[in-house]
C-alpha positions as CSV (number, residue, x, y, z in Angstrom):
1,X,49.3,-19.5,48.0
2,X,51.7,-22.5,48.5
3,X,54.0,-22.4,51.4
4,X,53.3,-19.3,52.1
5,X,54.4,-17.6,48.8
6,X,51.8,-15.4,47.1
7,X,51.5,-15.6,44.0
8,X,51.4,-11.7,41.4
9,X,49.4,-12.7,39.0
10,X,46.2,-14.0,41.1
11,X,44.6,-16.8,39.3
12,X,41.3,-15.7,40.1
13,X,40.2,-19.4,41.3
14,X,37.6,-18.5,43.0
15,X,36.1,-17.1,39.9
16,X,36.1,-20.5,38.1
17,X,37.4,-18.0,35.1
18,X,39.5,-19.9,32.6
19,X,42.2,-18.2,30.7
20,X,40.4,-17.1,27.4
21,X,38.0,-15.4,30.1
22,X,40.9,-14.0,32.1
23,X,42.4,-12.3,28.8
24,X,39.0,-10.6,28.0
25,X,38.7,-9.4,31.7
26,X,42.5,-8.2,31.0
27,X,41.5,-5.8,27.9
28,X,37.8,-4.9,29.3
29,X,39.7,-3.1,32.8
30,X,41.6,-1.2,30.8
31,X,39.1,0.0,29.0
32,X,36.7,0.9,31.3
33,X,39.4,2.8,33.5
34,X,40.7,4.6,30.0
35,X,36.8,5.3,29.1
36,X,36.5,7.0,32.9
37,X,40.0,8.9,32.8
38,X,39.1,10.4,29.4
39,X,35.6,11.4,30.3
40,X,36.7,13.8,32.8
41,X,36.7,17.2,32.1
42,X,40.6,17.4,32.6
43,X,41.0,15.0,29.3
44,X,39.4,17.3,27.1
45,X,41.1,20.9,25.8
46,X,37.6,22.5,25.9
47,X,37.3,21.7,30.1
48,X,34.1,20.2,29.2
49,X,33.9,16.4,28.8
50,X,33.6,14.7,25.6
51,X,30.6,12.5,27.0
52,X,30.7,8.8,27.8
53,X,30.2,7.1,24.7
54,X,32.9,8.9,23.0
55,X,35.1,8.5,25.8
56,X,34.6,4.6,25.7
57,X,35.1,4.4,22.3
58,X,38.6,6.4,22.4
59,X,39.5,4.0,25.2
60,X,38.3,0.5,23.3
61,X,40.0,2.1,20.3
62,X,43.9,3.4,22.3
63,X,43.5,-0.5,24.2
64,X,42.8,-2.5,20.9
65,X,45.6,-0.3,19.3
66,X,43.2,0.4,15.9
67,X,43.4,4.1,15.7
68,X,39.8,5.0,14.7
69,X,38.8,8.4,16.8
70,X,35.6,10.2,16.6
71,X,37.3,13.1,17.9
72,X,40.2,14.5,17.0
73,X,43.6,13.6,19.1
74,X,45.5,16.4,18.8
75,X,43.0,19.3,19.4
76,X,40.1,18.0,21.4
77,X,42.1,16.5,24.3
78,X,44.3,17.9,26.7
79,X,47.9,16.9,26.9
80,X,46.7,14.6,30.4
81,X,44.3,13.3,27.9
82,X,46.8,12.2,25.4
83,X,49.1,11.0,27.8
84,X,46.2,8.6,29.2
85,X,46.0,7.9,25.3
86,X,49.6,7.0,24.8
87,X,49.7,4.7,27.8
88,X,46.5,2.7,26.9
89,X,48.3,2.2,23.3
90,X,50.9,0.5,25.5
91,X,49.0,-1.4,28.0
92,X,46.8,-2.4,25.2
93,X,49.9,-3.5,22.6
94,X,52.4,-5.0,24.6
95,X,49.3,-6.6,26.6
96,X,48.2,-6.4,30.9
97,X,50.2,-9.8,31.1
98,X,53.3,-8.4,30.2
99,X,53.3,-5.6,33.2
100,X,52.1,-8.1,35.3
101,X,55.4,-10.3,34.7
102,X,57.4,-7.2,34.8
103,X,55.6,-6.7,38.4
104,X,55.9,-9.9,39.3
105,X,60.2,-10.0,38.7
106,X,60.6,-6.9,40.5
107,X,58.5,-7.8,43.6
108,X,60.5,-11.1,43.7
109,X,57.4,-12.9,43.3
110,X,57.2,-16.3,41.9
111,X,54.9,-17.4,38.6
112,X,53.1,-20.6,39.3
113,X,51.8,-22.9,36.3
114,X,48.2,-21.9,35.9
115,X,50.1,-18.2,35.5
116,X,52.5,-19.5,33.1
117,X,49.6,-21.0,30.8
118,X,47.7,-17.6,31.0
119,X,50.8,-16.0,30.2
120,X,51.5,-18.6,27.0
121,X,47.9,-17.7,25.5
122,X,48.5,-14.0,25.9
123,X,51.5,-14.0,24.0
124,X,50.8,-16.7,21.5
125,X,53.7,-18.7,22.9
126,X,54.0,-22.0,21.1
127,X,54.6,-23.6,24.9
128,X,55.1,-22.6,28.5
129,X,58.8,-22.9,28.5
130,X,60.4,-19.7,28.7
131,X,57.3,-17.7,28.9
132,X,58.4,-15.5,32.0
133,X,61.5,-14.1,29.8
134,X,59.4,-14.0,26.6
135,X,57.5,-11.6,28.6
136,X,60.6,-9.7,29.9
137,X,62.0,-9.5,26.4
138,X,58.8,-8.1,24.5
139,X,58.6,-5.5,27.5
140,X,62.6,-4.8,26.9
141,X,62.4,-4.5,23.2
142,X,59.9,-2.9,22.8
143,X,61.5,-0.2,25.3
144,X,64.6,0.1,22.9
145,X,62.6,0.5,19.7
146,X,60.4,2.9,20.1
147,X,63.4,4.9,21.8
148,X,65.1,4.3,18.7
149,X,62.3,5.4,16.7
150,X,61.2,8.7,18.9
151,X,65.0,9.5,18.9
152,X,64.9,9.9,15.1
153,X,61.5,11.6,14.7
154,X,63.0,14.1,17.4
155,X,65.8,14.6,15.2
156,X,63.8,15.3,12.2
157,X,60.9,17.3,14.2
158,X,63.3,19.6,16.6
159,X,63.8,22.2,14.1
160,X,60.8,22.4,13.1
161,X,58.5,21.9,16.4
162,X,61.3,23.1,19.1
163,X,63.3,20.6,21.0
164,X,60.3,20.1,24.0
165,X,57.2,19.3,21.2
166,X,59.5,17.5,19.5
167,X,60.2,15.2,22.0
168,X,56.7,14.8,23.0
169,X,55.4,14.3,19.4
170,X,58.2,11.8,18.8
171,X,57.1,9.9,22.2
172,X,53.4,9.4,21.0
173,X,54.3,9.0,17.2
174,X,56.9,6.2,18.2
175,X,54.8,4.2,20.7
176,X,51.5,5.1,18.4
177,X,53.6,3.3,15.4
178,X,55.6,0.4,17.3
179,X,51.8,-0.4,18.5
180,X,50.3,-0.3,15.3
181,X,47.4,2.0,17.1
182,X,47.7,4.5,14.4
183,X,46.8,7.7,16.7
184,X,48.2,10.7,15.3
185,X,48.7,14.4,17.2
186,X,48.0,16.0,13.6
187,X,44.3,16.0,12.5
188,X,45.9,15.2,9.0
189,X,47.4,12.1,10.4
190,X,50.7,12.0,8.6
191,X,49.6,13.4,5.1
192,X,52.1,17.0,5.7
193,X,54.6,14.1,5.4
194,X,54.5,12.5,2.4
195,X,57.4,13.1,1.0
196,X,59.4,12.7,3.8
197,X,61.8,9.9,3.7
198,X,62.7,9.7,7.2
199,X,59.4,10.0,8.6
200,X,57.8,7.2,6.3
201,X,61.3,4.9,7.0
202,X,61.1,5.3,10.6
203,X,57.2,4.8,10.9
204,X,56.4,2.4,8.9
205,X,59.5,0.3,10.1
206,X,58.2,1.0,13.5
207,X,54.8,-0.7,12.9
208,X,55.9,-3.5,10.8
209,X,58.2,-4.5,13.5
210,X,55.1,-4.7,15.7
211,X,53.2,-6.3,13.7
212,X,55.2,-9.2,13.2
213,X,55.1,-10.2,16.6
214,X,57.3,-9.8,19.7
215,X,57.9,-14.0,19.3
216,X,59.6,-13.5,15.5
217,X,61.6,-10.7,16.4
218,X,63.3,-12.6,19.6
219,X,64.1,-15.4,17.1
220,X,65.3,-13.3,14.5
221,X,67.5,-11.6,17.2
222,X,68.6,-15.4,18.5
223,X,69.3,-17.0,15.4
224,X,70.1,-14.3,12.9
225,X,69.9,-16.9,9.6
226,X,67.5,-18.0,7.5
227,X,66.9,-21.8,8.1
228,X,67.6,-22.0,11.7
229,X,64.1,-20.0,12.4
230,X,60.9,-21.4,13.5
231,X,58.5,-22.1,11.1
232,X,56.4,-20.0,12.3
233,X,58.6,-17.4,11.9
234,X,59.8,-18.3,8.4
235,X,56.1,-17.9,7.4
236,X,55.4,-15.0,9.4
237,X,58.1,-13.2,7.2
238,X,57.9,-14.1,3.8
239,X,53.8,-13.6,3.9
240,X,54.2,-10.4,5.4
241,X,57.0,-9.3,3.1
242,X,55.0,-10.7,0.1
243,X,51.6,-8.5,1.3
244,X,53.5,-5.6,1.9
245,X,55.2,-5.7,-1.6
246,X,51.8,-6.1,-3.2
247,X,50.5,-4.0,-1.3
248,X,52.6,-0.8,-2.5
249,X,52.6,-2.4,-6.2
250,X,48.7,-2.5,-6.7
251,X,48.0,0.3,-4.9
252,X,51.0,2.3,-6.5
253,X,49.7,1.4,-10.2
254,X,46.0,2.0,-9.3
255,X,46.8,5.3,-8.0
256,X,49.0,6.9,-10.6
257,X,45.5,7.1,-12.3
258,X,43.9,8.8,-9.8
259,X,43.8,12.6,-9.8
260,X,42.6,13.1,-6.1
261,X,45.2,11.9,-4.8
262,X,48.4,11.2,-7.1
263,X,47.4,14.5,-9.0
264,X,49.3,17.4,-6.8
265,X,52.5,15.1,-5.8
266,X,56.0,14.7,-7.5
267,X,57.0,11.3,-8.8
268,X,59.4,10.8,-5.6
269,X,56.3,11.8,-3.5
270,X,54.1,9.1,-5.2
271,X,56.5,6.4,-4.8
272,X,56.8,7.2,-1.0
273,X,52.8,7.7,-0.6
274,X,52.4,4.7,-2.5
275,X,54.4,2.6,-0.4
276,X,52.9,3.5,2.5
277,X,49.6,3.4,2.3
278,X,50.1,-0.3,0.8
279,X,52.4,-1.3,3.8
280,X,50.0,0.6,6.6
281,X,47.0,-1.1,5.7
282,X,47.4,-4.2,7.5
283,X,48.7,-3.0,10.8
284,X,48.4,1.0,11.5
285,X,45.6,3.6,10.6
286,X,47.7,6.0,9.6
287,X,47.4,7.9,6.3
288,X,49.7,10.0,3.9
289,X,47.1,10.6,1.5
290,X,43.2,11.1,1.2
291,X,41.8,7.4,2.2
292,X,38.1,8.8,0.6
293,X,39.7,10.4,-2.0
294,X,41.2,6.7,-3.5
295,X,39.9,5.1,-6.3
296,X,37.5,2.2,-5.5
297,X,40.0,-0.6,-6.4
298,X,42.6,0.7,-4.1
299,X,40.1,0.6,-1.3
300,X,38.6,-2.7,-2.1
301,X,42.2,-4.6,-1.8
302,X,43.1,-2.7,1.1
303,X,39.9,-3.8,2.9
304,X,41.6,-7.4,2.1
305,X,45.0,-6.4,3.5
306,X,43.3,-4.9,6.5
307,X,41.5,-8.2,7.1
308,X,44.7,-10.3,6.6
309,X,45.8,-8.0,9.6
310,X,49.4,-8.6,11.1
311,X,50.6,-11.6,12.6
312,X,50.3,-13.8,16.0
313,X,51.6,-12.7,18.9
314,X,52.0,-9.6,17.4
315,X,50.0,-5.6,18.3
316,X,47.9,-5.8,15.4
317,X,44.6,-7.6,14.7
318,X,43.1,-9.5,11.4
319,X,42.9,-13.1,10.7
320,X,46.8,-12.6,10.7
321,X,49.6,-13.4,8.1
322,X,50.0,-17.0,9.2
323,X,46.1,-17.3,9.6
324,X,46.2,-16.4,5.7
325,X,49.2,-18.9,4.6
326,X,48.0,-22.3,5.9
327,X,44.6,-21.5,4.8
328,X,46.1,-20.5,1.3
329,X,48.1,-23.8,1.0
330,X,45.6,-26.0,2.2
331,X,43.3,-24.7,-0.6
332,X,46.8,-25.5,-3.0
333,X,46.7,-28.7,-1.8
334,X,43.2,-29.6,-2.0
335,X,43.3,-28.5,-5.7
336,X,46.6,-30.5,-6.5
337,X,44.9,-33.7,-4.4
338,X,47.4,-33.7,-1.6
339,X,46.2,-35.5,1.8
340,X,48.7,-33.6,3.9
341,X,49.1,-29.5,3.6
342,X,53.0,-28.8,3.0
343,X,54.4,-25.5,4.0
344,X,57.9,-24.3,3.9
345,X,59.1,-27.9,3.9
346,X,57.3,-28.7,6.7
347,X,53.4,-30.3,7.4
348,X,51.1,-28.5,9.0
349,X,49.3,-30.2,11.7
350,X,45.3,-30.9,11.2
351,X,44.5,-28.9,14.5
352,X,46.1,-26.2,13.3
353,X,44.1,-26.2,9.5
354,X,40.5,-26.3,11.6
355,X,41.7,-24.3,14.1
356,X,42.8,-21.6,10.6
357,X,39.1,-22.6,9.0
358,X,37.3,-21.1,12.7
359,X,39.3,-18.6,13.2
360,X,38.2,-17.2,8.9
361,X,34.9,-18.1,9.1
362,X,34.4,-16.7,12.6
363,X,36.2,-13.7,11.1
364,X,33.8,-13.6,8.1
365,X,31.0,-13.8,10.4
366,X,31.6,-10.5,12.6
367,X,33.0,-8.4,9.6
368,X,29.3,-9.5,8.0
369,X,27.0,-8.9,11.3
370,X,28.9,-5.6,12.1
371,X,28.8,-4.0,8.6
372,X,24.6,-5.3,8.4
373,X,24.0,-3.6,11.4
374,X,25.8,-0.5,10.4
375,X,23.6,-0.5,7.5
376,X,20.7,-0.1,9.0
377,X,21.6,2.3,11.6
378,X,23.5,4.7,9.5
379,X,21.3,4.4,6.8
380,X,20.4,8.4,7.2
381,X,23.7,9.0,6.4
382,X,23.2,8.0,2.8
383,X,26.6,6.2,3.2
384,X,28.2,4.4,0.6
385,X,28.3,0.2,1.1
386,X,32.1,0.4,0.3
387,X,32.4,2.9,2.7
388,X,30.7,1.0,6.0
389,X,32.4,-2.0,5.0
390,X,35.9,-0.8,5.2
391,X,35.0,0.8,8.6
392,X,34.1,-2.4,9.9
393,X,37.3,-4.0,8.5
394,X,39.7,-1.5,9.7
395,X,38.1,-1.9,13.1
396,X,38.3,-5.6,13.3
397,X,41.4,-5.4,12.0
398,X,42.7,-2.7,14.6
399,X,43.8,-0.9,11.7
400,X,42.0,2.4,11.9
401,X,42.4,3.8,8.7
402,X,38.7,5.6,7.6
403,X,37.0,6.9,4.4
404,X,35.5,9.5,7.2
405,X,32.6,7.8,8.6
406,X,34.1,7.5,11.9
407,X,32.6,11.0,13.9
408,X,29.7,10.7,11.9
409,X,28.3,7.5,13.5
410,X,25.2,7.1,15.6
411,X,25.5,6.1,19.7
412,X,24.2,2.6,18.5
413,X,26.8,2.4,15.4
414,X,29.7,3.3,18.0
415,X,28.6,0.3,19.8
416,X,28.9,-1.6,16.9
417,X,32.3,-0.7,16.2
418,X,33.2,-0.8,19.9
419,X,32.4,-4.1,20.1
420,X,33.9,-5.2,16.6
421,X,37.2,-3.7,17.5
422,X,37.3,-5.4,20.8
423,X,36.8,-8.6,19.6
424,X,39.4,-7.9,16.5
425,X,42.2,-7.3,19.5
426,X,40.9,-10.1,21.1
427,X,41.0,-12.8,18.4
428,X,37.9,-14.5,17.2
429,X,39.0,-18.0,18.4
430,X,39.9,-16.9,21.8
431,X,36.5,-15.1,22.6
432,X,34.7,-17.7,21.2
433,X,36.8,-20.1,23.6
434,X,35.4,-17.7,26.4
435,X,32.0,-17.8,25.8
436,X,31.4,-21.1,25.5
437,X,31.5,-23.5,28.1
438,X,34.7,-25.9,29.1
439,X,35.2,-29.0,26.2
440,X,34.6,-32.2,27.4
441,X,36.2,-34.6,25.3
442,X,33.9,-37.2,23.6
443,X,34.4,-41.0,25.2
444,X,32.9,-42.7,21.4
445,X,32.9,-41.2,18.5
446,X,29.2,-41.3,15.7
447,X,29.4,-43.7,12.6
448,X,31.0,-41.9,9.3
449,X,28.9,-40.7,6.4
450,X,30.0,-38.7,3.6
451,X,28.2,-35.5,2.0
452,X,28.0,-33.6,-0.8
453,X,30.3,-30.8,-1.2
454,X,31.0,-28.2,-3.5
């Protein structure tokens, strides 16, 4: 309080919480309320609930935006069941700061600082400035594009579905896609549709917007031209572009050999499945085509796009696309014998390469831990390695793509992959920020000594 305005967005003092904390208490309410809402007997079409466990991990899985289900959207729950779905894919993409802002303006209230900072970590702002509109303008664009994109899938589903579904199915498709949750009302996911131009234009345009981040678009929208972006936004856009290019020429080529998949489709169907499932791999777990059915290769370098993810500030998870290019050019100029790592004309900060070195090898670590323990507690599965491993990948990336193993897995391995999709939405860096205590800068500093490396 301070002179006798209250403040929306309660800073939680009292708690001592800092605002890494604050953001994990922010996606664990959610969560818990979505596990409770979908455990009742009301979510499920049967009238009998689907049990706890896989009620929490629809609700970790809608929140974090990744799309893995182990139980089928569109038949086992109740239309109040997918509507809780649909708007914990929301709350969980655009993120519980942004509603809280939007609260905030239309109660009148007034954002202190310590709000303002919680607010600039949420979103990946670069700085405070201009944080309460940034807010206000991911919440209003992301309004208008996935009414753009529900109006078109109505279009193209009206005749086919009648006018009501229709607009229901494009409401869930558009905010599922613009979140890059991946959630799909056909237990096929999207694979009746691959062929379809308008359906693959509009969906996967809908989730690489998203993924690129709400802070990328506003620029793009601000400044229109090339070299009057941010850098961040410059890089942001040429590595995604470049991924998802490669991604629909490898997997394209390495598919045309593949019966299983390629075999039944026309030559204007494989172009269209190919691009696809190379440019849905490192955001949104949708599918066109038979993800165990793909040849190993295929699967292999989309585990790599799915751990590339999307990009800061964005609804997807990964390392992201920026993660991925400083750590690629400091590499480039390590090998070349540069002191200073060049970028787009620019030099990157040092903060910013250790801060891309944690954030990878943090990364490395939890994709390595999760997929160990799901060896071991799936192993009466018989499972593949390949096949556990791109689980765990697709969950820390919130992709949600699956080679099936998803409704197979044990209580304890739907823990694992609980957790790992949780702390893909989060970020690495960020929940290792909140488990650890407060830095304390050093006052002297240990003598030098060099080591041995490589």
């Amino acid at each position: 309080m301070a002179n006798g305005k209250s403040e929306p967005l309660k800073s939680l003092k009292q708690f001592n919480l800092s605002s890494s904390r604050l953001i994990l208490l922010g996606f664990a309410v959610p969560i818990v309320i979505g596990a409770i809402l979908l455990a009742l007997p009301l979510s499920s079409s049967s009238g009998e609930s689907i049990g706890w466990i896989n009620a929490l991990f629809t609700s970790t899985s809608a929140v974090c935006v990744t799309g893995l289900a182990v139980v089928d959207t569109g038949a086992d729950f109740s239309l109040f069941g997918q509507i809780i779905i649909m708007c914990l894919i929301q709350v969980g993409g655009l993120g519980f700061m942004t509603f809280g802002v939007l609260i905030a303006v239309v109660l009148g209230k007034k954002i202190g600082l310590k709000n303002r900072l919680l607010i600039q970590e949420s979103t990946n702002a670069l700085s405070t400035q201009g944080v309460v509109r940034l807010s206000l303008g991911i919440f209003l664009i992301a309004l208008i594009i996935e009414f753009i994109g529900a109006a078109l899938l109505i279009v193209r589903w009206e005749e086919e579905l009648g006018l009501g579904q229709a607009i229901y199915y494009g409401m869930f498709h558009s905010v599922s896609s613009f979140n890059n949750a991946g959630f799909s009302l056909w237990s096929d996911s999207l694979s009746r549709y691959v062929g379809d131009p308008l359906v693959n234009l509009v969906i996967t345009l809908l989730f690489i917007i998203g993924g690129l981040g709400f802070t990328v678009v506003l620029d793009v929208w601000k400044h229109r031209r090339w070299n009057k972006l941010s850098l961040h936004s410059r890089i942001v856009l040429s590595t995604s572009a470049f991924l998802c290019l490669a991604g629909f020429i490898v997997i394209f080529i390495i598919e045309l050999f593949n019966s299983r998949t390629f075999g039944s489709l026309t030559w204007g169907e494989r172009i269209w499945a190919g691009y696809f499932q190379g440019v849905v791999t490192r955001t949104a777990g949708f599918n066109t085509i038979d993800i165990s059915a793909m040849m190993t290769a295929s699967q292999f370098f989309m585990i790599f796009l799915m751990f590339i993810g999307a990009s800061s500030g964005s609804t997807g998870g990964g390392i992201k696309t920026n993660t991925f290019a400083v750590l690629l050019f400091t590499l480039i100029s390590i090998i070349k014998g540069k002191e200073d790592v060049q970028l787009l004309n620019r030099r990157i900060p040092q903060s910013i390469i250790l801060r891309s070195i944690a954030v990878m090898v943090i990364s490395v670590s939890v994709v390595i831990g999760a997929t160990f323990l799901l060896t071991i507690s799936e192993h009466s599965l018989q499972k593949d390695f390949m096949e556990v491993l791109f689980e765990v990948t697709s969950a820390f990336g919130t992709v949600g793509l699956s080679m099936g193993l998803t409704p197979e897995l044990s209580p304890f391995g739907k823990g694992v992959i609980i957790l790992t999709m949780y702390i893909g939405r989060l970020g690495p860096l960020t929940l290792a920020f909140a488990l650890s205590q407060r830095v304390v800068k050093q006052k002297y500093r240990l003598p030098e000594e060099k080591v041995l490396i490589g």
